[in-house]
C-alpha positions in Angstrom: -49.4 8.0 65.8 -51.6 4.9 66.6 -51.5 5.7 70.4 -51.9 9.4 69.8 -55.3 8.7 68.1 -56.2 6.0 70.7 -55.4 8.6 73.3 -58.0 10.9 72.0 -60.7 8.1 71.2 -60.4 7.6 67.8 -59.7 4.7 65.7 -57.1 4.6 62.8 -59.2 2.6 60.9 -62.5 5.2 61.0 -64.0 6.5 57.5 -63.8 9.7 58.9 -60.1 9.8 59.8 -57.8 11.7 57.2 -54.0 11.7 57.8 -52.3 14.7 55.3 -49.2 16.0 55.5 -49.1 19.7 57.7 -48.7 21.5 54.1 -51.7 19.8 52.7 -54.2 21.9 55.4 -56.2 23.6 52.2 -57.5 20.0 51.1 -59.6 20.0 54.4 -63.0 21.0 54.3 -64.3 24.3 56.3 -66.8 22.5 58.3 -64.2 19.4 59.0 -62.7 18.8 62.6 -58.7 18.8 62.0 -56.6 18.0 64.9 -52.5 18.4 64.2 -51.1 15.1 65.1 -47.4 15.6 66.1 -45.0 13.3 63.9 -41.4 12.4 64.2 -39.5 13.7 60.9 -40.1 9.8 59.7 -43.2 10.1 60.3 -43.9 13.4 58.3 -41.8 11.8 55.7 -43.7 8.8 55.4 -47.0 10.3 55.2 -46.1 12.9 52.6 -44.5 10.0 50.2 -48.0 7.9 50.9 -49.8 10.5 50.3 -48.0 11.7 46.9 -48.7 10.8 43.0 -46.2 7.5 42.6 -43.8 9.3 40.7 -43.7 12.0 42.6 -43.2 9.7 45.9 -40.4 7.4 43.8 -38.4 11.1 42.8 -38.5 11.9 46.6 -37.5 8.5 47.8 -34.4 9.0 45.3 -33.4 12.3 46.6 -33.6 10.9 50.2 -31.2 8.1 49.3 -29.1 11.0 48.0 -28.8 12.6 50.9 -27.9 9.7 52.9 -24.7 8.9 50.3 -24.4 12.5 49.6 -23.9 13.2 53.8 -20.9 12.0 54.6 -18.8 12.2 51.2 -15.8 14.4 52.8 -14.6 11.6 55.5 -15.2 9.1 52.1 -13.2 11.0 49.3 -10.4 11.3 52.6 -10.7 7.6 53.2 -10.1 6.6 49.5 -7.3 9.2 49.6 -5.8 7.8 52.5 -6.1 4.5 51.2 -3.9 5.7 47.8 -6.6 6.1 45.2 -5.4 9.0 43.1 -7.1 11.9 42.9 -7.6 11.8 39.2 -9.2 8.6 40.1 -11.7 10.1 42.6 -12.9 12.5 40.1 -13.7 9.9 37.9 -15.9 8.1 40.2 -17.5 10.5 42.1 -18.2 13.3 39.7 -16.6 16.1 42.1 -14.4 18.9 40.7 -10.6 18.6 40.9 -10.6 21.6 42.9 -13.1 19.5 45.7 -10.6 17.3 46.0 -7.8 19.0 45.8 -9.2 21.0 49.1 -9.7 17.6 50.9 -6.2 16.7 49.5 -4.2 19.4 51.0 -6.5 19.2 54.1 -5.8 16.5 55.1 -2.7 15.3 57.9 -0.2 14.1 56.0 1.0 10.8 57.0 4.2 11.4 58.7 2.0 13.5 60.9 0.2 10.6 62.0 3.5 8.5 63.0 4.0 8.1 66.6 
């Protein structure tokens, strides 16, 4: 972002330089000169959460770390089930129906499949 605005002569750290997030356009004055800035998605993220009541920005920060745990949970319940943790067991820990992993379960290659 820094070499965008140095690009276009301005400096990051003029009084007159406003950074909002793209859905925040109707806090901009009429008369104001608004040039969109394009952002990486860490970026956008970043300046939304700065620019976001604390708790507000903390909540959002939260569901972002749920995503990241939350993306891959398939290959982890198969993992645990591969390693012999009982189903039961899974459900316990992770909160998922019986029928979720009882899916993944009988998905997955059994292991006399996987013998050479």
């Amino acid at each position: 972002m820094h070499a965008w605005l140095q690009a276009h002569g301005v400096s990051a750290a003029s009084e007159q330089v406003r950074i909002l997030p793209a859905d925040a356009e109707s806090l901009i004055p009429a008369d104001a000169e608004s040039l969109p800035v394009p952002l990486s998605e860490e970026e956008a993220l970043r300046v939304q959460r700065e620019c976001a009541p604390t708790a507000i920005a903390d909540l959002e920060a939260e569901l972002l770390g749920f995503r990241e745990t939350t993306e891959d949970w398939e290959a982890l319940v198969h993992r645990a089930l591969t390693a012999g943790i009982p189903a039961q067991r899974i459900v316990h820990l992770t909160g998922l129906t019986p029928q979720e992993i009882g899916g993944l379960a009988q998905a997955r290659p059994s292991a006399a499949s996987d013998a050479p």
